[in-house]
NUROMAR-605645 format. One record per residue (C-alpha): residue in one letter; x, y, z. Coordinates in pm, whole numbers, plus 50000, padded with zeros to 5 digits. Example, Ala and Ser with C-alpha at 12.3 -4.5 7.8 and 13.67 -1.06 7.14 Angstrom:
BEGIN
a512304955050780;s513674989450714;
//
This chain:
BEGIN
x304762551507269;x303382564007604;x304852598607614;x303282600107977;x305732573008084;x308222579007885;x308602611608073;x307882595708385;x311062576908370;x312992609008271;x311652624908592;x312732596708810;x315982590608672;x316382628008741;x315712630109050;x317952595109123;x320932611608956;x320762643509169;x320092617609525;x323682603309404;x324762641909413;x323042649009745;x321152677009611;x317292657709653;x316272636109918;x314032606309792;x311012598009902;x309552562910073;x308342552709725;x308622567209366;x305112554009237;x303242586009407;x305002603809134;x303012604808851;x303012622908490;x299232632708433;x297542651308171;x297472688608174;x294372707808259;x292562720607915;x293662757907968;x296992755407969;x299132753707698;x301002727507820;x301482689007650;x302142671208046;x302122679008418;x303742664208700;x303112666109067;x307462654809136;x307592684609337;x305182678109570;x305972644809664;x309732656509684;x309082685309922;x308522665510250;x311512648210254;x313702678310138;x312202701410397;x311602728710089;x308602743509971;x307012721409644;x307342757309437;x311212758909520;x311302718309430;x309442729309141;x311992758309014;x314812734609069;x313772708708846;x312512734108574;x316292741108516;x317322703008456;x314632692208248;x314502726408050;x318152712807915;x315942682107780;x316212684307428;x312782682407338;x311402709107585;x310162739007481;x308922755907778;x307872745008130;x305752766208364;x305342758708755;x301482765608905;x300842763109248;x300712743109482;x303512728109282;x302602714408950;x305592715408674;x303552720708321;x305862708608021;x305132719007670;x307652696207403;x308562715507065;x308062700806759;x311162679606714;x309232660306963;x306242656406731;x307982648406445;x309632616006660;x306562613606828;x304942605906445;x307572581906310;x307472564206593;x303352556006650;x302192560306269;x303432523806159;x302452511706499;x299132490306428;x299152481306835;x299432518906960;x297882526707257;x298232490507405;x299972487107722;x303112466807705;x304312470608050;x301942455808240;x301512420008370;x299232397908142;x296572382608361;x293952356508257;x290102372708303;x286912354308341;x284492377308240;x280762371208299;x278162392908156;x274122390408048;x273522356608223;x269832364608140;x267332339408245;x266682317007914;x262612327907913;x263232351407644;x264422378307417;x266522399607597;x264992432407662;x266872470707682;x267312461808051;x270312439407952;x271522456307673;x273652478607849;x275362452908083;x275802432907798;x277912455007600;x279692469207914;x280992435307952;x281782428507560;x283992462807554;x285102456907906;x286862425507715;x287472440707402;x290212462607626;x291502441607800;x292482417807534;x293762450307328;x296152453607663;x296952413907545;x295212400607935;x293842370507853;x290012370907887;x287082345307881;x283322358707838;x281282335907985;x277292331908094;x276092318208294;x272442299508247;x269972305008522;x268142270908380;x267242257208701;x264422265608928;x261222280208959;x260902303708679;x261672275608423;x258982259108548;x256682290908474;x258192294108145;x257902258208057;x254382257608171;x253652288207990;x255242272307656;x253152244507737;x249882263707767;x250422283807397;x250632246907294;x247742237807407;x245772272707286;x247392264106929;x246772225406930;x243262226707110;x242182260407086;x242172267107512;x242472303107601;x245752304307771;x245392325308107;x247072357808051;x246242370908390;x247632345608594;x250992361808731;x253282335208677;x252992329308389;x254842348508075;x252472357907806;x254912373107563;x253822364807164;x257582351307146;x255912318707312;x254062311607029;x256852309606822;x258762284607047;x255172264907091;x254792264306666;x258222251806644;x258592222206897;x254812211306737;x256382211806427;x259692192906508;x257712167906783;x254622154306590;x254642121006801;x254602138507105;x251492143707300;x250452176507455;x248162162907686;x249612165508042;x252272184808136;x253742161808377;x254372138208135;x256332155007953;x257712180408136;x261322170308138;x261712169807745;x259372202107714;x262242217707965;x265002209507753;x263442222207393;x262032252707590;x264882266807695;x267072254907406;x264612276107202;x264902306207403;x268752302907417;x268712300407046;x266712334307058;x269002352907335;x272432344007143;x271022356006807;x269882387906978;x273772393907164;x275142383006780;x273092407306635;x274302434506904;x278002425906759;x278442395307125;x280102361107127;x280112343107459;x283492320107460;x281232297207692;x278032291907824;x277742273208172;x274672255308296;x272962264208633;x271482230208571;x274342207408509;x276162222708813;x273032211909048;x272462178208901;x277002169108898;x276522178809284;x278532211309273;x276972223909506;x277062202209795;x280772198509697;x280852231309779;x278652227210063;x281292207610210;x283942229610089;x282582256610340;x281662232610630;x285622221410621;x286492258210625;x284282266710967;x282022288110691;x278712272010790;x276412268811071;x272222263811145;x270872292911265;x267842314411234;x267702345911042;x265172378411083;x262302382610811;x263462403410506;x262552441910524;x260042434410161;x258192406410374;x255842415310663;x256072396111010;x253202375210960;x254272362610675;x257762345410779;x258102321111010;x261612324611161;x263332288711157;x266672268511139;x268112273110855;x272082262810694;x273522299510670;x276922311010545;x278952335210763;x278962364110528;x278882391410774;x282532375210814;x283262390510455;x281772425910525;x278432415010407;x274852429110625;x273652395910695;x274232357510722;x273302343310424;x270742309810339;x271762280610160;x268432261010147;x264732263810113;x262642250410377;x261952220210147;x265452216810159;x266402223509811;x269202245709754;x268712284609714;x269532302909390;x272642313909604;x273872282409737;x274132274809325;x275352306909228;x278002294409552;x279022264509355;x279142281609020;x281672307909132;x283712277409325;x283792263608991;x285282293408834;x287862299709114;x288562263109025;x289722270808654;x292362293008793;x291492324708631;x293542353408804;x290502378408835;x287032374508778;x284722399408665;x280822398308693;x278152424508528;x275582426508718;x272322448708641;x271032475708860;x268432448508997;x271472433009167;x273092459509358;x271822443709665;x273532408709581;x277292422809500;x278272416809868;x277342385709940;x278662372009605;x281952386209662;x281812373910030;x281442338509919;x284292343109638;x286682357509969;x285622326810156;x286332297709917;x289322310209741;x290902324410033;x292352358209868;x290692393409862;x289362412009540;x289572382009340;x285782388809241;x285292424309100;x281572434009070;x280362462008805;x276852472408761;x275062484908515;x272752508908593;x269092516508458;x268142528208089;x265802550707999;x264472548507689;x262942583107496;x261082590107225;x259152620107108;x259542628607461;x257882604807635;x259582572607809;x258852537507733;x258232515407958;x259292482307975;x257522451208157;x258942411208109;x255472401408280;x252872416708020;x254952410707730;x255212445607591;x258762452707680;x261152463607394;x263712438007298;x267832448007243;x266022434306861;x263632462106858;x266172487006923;x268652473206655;x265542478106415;x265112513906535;x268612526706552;x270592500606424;x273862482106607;x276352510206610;x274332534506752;x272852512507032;x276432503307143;x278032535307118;x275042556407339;x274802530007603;x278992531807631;x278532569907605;x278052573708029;x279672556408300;x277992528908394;x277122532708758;x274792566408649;x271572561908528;x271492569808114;x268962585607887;x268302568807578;x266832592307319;x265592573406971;x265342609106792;x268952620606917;x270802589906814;x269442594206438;x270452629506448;x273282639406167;x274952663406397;x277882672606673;x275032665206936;x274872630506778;x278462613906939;x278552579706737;x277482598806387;x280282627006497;x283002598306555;x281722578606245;x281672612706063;x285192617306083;x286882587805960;x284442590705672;x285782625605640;x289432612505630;x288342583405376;x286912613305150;x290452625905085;x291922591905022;x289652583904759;x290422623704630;x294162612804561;x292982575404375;x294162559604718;x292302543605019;x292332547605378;x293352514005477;x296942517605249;x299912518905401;x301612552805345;x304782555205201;x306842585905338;x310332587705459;x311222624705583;x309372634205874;x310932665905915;x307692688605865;x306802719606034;x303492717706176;x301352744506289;x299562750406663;x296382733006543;x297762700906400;x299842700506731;x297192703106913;x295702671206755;x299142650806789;x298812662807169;x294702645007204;x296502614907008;x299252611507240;x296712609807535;x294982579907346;x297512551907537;x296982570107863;x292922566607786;x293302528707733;x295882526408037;x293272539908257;x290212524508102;x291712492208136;x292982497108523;x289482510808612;x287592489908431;x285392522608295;x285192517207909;x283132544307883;x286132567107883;x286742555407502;x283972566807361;x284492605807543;x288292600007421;x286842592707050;x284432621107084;x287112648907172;x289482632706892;x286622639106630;x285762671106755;x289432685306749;x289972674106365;x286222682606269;x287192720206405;x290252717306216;x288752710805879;x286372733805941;x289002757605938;x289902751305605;x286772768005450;x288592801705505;x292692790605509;x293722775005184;x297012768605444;x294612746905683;x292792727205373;x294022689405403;x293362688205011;x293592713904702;x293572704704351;x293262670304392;x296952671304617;x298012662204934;x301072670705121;x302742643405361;x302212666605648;x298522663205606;x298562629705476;x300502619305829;x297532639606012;x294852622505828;x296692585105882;x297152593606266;x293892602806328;x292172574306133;x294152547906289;x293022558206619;x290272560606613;x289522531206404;x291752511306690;x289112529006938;x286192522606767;x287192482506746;x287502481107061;x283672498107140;x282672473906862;x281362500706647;x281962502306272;x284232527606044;x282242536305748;x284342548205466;x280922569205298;x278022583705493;
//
């Protein structure tokens, strides 16, 4: 039950009925109307802006639309009062006959807060897509779970959705990171220093743990040129570091449905099929392009080069397809690789990208525009940088030296829950704090402990009555008489669709976890109340009255639903 829409259509059909009377003048559409949330100080359950949209075409002021349709929908029998604010905003507050149908209707309902009415679309999500050289580090921790609760929503909407990554295993940097898993060989086999200063190289300790194992498992294969056995070291390399990447995303609570090889796509000529692709569409030409601001003058040689007509697609600049040995750039693949996807038919695709590839959002989603022909089918979000805290001072992360902390290392320090939670906790275009001494905090200025906090808190009186949270309640009347308070909460739940409505449309997940946090907050302020009002006490003497018990049930379900979806656990005991 969305009570938003719900009295959306009431509005409408209102103002249809009195069109057919001649006493209101529709507008050019009905979808500017909209039944929003009230503003926290007033006591009000929903507000509407019909009266402004209705003024135009009625010639009237919105406050004299406003009084108008006070009088009809006061005769609505669950309205208790309605108050009009300027410019023109009708504030409705529903009595508590509302509540109590408002109750029997969502308590049993397992799939609350999902939106039925929309159209079910099929998502290809891509997210992480971490170069397999390594652990993943903090840096793609919070794209990573921006794009697992990103899906998480949308499949609780019932869309359709694929998480995919994408494996950058082609290229220069494998051949550093093979080399460089080739060179801890050697130091471990034949004792040679491996060169930890030269700059392309990766001299992270996790190498020696990939060089130990393929030793182990490859007795009868010699170390002694790389060259020679470059092509199987490649293969065991990066299987090895994949290995290590999806352990660290299972361990973060992340299942890919796919993983899709940068590799395989150059080598089953994807990308000169798509090469083609854009010749046949006029998409293509040889042409020179200016030096890059980063380089200096005398260091690029301006020549002919195959470019892609980006700036055709809103991007700055034509865009390369090959090197000047004529190999194929990282975005002529990354070209093929999203023609593949537009080739599985998804109906939107999604790609997290981290803050180190702002600059590459345009031309990605030029190329999308250009093979599949139709607008917005590629929908960029980024995820911006982390800082991580501690005792006050930052840590500093560097994939180069080594020394950067892994999503592993922050699992160890703050464990799964946390680490999801905090890095949902801001919207993910801002740049986030990440304080290790916060996040252990037992305490309100703790938001994952406060959320976690309160279904334990509802558990707590379960057990107290011999029953369990997860039982189904048995309880017929719903006729009770609740107080301003417990209103109050059954007014935050009601919101909760509306929160996963807009989530979902936006694509801003981070709008659970503030949802969850006000939820815990208004029934941690309501216990509290309890110390001093044996009235306001959900339990006393070991009973339980099925007011309460529906408060306690209605709360828990929520925000267990919410928490699912953020992929953090409901203890029962803390």
């Amino acid at each position: 039950m969305n009570i938003f829409e719900n009295f959306l259509d009431i509005i409408k059909k209102i103002i249809l009925d009195e069109n057919k009377k001649n006493n209101l003048f529709l507008p050019e559409k009905l979808n500017n109307i909209n039944v929003e949330i009230p503003p926290s100080n007033f006591d009000s359950d929903l507000s509407t802006n019909v009266a402004m949209i209705l003024s135009k075409p009625n010639k009237k002021k919105p406050l004299e639309i406003a009084e108008y349709l006070k009088s009809i929908l006061l005769k609505n029998e669950h309205v208790e009062t309605i108050s009009v604010v300027k410019p023109g905003f009708i504030n409705i507050k529903l009595n508590k006959s509302f509540w109590n149908q408002f109750i029997r209707e969502v308590i049993f309902n397992k799939s609350y807060g999902s939106d039925n009415k929309i159209k079910k679309i099929r998502y290809l999500i891509e997210f992480v897509s971490a170069n397999p050289t390594g652990p993943l580090h903090v840096g793609h921790c919070r794209g990573a779970i921006l794009g697992d609760v990103l899906s998480n929503l949308l499949t609780f909407n019932k869309h359709n959705v694929t998480r995919e990554y994408y494996v950058n295993d082609y290229g220069n940097q494998i051949i550093h990171f093979v080399n460089s898993v080739f060179l801890r060989i050697r130091e471990i086999k034949f004792n040679e220093k491996f060169p930890i200063d030269n700059k392309d190289l990766y001299p992270g300790n996790y190498l020696i743990d990939i060089a130990n194992n393929i030793i182990k498992n490859n007795k009868k294969l010699k170390f002694d040129n790389f060259d020679n056995i470059k092509d199987e070291l490649i293969e065991m390399s990066v299987a090895a570091s994949l290995k290590i990447i999806k352990n660290n995303l299972i361990k973060l609570g992340i299942n890919h449905n796919s993983f899709v090889s940068e590799k395989k796509i150059v080598l089953d000529k994807e990308v000169d099929n798509v090469v083609k692709k854009l010749k046949n569409k006029n998409f293509l030409y040889t042409g020179k392009i200016a030096a890059p601001a980063r380089k200096k003058s005398d260091d690029y040689f301006e020549r002919d080069q195959l470019l892609f007509k980006s700036t055709e697609f809103g991007d700055d600049k034509d865009r390369a397809l090959q090197k000047s040995d004529n190999s194929w750039t990282y975005f002529a693949s990354d070209a093929a690789y999203h023609n593949n996807k537009i080739e599985r038919n998804f109906d939107k695709l999604i790609n997290i990208f981290g803050s180190d590839h702002t600059g590459y959002v345009k031309r990605i989603t030029s190329i999308v525009d250009a093979l599949s022909g139709e607008k917005n089918k590629l929908i960029c979000k980024v995820s911006q940088l982390v800082k991580l805290m501690k005792d006050g001072k930052p840590f500093k992360m560097s994939k180069r030296k080594g020394d950067y902390i892994t999503i592993e290392d922050l699992i160890n320090e703050v464990g799964k829950d946390a680490t999801r939670f905090i890095m949902l906790n801001r919207s993910s275009d801002v740049e986030l704090d990440f304080d290790f001494n916060k996040v252990k905090e037992k305490s309100k200025d703790n938001p994952v402990f406060y959320v976690q906090y309160c279904y334990a808190r509802i558990a707590s009186v379960f057990r107290n009555i011999n029953s369990d949270i997860d039982d189904e309640i048995d309880i017929k009347d719903f006729n009770f008489k609740f107080n301003e308070h417990e209103i109050k909460i059954f007014r935050k739940i009601s919101e909760w669709p509306k929160c996963v409505q807009i989530s979902s449309a936006k694509l801003e997940p981070h709008r659970l976890t503030t949802y969850l946090y006000e939820l815990a907050s208004q029934f941690h302020s309501y216990w509290n109340l309890g110390k001093d009002d044996v009235e306001k006490r959900f339990i006393e003497n070991n009973k339980i009255s099925n007011d309460k018990i529906v408060i306690l049930k209605l709360v828990a379900n929520v925000i267990k639903s919410g928490m699912n979806i953020v992929g953090v656990d409901t203890p029962k005991k803390m």
